[in-house]
N, CA, C and O of each residue as an XYZ file, in Angstrom:
324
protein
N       7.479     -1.165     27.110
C       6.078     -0.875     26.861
C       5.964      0.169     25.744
O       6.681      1.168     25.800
N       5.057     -0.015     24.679
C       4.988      0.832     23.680
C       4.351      2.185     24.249
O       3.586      2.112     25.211
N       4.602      3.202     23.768
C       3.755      4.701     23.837
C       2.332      4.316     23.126
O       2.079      3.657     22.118
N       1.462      5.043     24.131
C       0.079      5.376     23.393
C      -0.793      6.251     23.192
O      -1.949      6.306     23.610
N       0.059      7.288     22.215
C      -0.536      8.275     21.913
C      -1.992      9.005     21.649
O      -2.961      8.306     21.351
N      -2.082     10.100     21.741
C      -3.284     10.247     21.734
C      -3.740     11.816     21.222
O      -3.898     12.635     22.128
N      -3.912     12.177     20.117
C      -4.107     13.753     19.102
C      -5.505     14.204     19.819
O      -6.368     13.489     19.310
N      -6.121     15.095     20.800
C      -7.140     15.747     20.654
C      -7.135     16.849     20.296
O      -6.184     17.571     20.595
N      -8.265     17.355     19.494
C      -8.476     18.216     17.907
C      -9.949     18.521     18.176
O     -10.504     17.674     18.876
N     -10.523     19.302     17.869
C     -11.485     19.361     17.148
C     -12.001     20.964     16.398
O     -11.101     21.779     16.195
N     -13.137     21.261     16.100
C     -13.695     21.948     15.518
C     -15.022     22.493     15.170
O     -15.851     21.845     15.808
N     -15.732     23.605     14.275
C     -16.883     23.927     14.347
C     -17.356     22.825     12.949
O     -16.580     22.950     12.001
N     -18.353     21.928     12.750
C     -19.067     21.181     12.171
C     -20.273     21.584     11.041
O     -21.362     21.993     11.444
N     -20.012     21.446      9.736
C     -20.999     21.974      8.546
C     -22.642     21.412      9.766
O     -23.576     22.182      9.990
N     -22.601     20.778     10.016
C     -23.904     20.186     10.176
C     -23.772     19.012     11.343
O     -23.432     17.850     11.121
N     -24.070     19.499     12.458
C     -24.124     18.485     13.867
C     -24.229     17.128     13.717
O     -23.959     16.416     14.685
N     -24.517     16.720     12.848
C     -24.864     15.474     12.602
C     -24.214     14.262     11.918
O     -24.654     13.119     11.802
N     -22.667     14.976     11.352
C     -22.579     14.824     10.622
C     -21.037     15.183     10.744
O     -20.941     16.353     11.113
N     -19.711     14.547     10.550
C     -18.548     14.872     11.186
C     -17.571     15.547     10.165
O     -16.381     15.242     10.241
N     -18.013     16.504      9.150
C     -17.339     17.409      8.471
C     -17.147     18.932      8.726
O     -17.957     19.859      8.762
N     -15.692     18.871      8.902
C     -15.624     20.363      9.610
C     -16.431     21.128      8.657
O     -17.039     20.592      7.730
N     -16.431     22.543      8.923
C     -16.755     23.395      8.117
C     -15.423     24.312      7.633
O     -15.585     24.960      6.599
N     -14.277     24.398      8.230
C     -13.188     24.995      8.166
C     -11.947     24.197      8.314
O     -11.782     23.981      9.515
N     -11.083     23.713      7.656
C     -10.015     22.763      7.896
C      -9.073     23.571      8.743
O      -8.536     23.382      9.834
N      -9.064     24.530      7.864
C      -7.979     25.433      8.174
C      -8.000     25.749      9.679
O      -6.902     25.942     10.201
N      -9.289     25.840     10.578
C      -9.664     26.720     11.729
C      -9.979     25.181     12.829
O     -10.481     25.327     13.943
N      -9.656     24.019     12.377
C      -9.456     23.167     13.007
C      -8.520     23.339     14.407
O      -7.319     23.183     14.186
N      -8.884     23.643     15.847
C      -8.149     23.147     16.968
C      -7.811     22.234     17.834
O      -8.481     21.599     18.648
N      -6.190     22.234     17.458
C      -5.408     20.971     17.698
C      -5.045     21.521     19.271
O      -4.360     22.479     19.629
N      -5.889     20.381     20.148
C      -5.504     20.850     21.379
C      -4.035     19.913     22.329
O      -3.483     20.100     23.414
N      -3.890     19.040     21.365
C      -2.757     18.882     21.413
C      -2.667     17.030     21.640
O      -3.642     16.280     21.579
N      -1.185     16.597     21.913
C      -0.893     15.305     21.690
C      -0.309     14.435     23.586
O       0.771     14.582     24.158
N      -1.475     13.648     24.021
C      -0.933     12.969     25.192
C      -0.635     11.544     25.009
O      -0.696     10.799     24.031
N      -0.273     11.371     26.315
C       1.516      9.656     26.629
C      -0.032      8.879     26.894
O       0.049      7.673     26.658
N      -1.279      9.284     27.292
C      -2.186      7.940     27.725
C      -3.464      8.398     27.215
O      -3.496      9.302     26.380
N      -4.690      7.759     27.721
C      -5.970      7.702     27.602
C      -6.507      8.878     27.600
O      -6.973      9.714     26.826
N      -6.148      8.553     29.519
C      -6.689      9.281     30.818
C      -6.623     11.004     30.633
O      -7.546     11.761     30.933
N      -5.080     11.481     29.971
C      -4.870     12.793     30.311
C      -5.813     13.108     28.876
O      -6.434     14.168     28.964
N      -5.979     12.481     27.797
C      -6.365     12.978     26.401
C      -7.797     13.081     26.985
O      -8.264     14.213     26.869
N      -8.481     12.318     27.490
C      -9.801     12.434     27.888
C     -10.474     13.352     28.856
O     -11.675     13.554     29.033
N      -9.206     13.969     29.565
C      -9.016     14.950     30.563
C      -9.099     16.318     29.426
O     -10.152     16.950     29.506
N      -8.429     16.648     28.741
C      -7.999     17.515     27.885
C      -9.439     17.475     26.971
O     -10.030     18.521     27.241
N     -10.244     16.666     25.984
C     -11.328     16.536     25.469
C     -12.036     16.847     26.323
O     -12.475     17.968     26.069
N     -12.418     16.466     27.247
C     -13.217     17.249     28.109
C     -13.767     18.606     28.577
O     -14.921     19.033     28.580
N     -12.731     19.102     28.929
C     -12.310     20.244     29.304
C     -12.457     21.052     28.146
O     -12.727     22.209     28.468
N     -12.356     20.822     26.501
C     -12.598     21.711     25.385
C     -14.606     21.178     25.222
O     -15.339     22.167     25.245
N     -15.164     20.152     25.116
C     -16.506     19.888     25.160
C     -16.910     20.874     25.972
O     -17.672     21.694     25.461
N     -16.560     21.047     27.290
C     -18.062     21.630     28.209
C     -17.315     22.922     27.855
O     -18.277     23.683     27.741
N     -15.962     23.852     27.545
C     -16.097     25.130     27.076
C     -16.722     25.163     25.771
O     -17.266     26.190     25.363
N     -16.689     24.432     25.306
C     -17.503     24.927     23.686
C     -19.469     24.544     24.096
O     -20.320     25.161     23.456
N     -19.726     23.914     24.754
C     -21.107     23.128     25.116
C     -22.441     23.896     24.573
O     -23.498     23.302     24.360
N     -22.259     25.234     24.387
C     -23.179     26.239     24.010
C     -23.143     26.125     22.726
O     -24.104     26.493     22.051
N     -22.061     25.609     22.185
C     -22.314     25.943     20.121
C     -22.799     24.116     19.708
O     -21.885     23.326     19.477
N     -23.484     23.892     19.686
C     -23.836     22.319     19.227
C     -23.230     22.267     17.985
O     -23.311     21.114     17.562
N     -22.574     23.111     17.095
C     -22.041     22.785     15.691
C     -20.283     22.075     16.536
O     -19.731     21.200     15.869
N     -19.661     22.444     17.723
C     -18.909     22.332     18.011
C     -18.358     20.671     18.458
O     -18.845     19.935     19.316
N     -17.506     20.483     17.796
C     -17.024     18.768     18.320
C     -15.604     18.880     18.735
O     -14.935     19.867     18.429
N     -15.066     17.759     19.515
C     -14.052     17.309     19.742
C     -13.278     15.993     19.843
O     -13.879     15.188     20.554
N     -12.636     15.736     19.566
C     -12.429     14.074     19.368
C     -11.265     13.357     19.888
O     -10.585     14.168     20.517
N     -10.876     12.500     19.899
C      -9.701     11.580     20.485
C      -9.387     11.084     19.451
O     -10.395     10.688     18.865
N      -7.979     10.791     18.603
C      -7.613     10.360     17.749
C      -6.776      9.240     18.487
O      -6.032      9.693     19.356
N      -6.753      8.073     18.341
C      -5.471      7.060     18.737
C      -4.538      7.124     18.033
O      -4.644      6.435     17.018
N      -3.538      7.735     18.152
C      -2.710      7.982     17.212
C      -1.599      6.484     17.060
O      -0.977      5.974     16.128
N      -1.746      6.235     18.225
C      -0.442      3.714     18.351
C      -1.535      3.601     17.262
O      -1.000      2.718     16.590
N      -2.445      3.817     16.752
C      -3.428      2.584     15.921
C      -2.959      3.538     14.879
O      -3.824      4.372     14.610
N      -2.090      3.639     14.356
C      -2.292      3.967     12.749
C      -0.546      3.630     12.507
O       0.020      3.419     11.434
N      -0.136      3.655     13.461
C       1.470      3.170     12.749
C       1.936      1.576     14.124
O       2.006      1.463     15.348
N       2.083      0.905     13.218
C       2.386     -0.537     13.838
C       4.102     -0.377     13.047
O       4.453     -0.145     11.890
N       4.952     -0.664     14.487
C       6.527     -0.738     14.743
C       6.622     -1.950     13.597
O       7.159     -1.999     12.490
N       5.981     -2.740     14.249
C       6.531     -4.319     13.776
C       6.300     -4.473     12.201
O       6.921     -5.295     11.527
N       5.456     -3.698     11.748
C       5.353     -3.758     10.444
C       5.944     -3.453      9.278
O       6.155     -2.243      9.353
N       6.309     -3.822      8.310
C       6.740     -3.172      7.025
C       6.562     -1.949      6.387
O       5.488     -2.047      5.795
N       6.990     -0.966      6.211
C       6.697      0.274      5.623
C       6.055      0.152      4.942
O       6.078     -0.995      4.497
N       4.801      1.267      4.159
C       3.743      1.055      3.992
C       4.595      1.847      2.595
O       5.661      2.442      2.753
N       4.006      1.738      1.458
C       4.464      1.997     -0.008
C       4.477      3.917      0.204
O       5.477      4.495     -0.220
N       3.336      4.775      0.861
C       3.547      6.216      1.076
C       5.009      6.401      1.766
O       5.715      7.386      1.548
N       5.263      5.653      2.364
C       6.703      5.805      3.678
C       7.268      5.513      2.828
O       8.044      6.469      2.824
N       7.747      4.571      1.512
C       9.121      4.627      0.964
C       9.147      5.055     -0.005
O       9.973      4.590     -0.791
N       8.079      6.387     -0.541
C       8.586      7.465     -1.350
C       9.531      8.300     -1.438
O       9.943      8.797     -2.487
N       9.950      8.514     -0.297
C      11.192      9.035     -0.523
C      11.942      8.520     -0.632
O      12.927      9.146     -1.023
N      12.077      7.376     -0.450
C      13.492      6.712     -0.508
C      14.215      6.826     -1.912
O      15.334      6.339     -2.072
């Protein structure tokens, strides 16, 4: 069975409306889970502590959806070679 990763991150927002941090740098990476369930557990848990700043977001990144095993290296990946 493949891993299905999962990056939750987030940060304070130029404008609520609108999904550009205001600080890259001050971006918090709350870290990387094996399923859904625990990443959505973890997003959670940073939403209702931040819930008072509406500039504040948090997100779920799928991290299996951006690199496919079965596939051919993508032309950035065989720069170094």
């Amino acid at each position: 069975m493949a891993q299905r990763l999962h990056l939750v991150f987030g940060g304070e927002l130029v404008d609520p409306t609108k999904n550009v941090f205001k600080d890259v740098e001050d971006i918090h990476v709350v870290g990387i889970f094996p399923d859904y369930a625990s990443a959505y557990d973890a997003w959670k848990a940073e939403a209702q502590r931040t819930v008072d700043n509406a500039h504040m977001r948090y997100y779920i990144a799928h991290l299996h959806r951006l690199r496919d095993e079965e596939a051919a290296a993508s032309s950035t990946e065989e720069l170094g070679s």
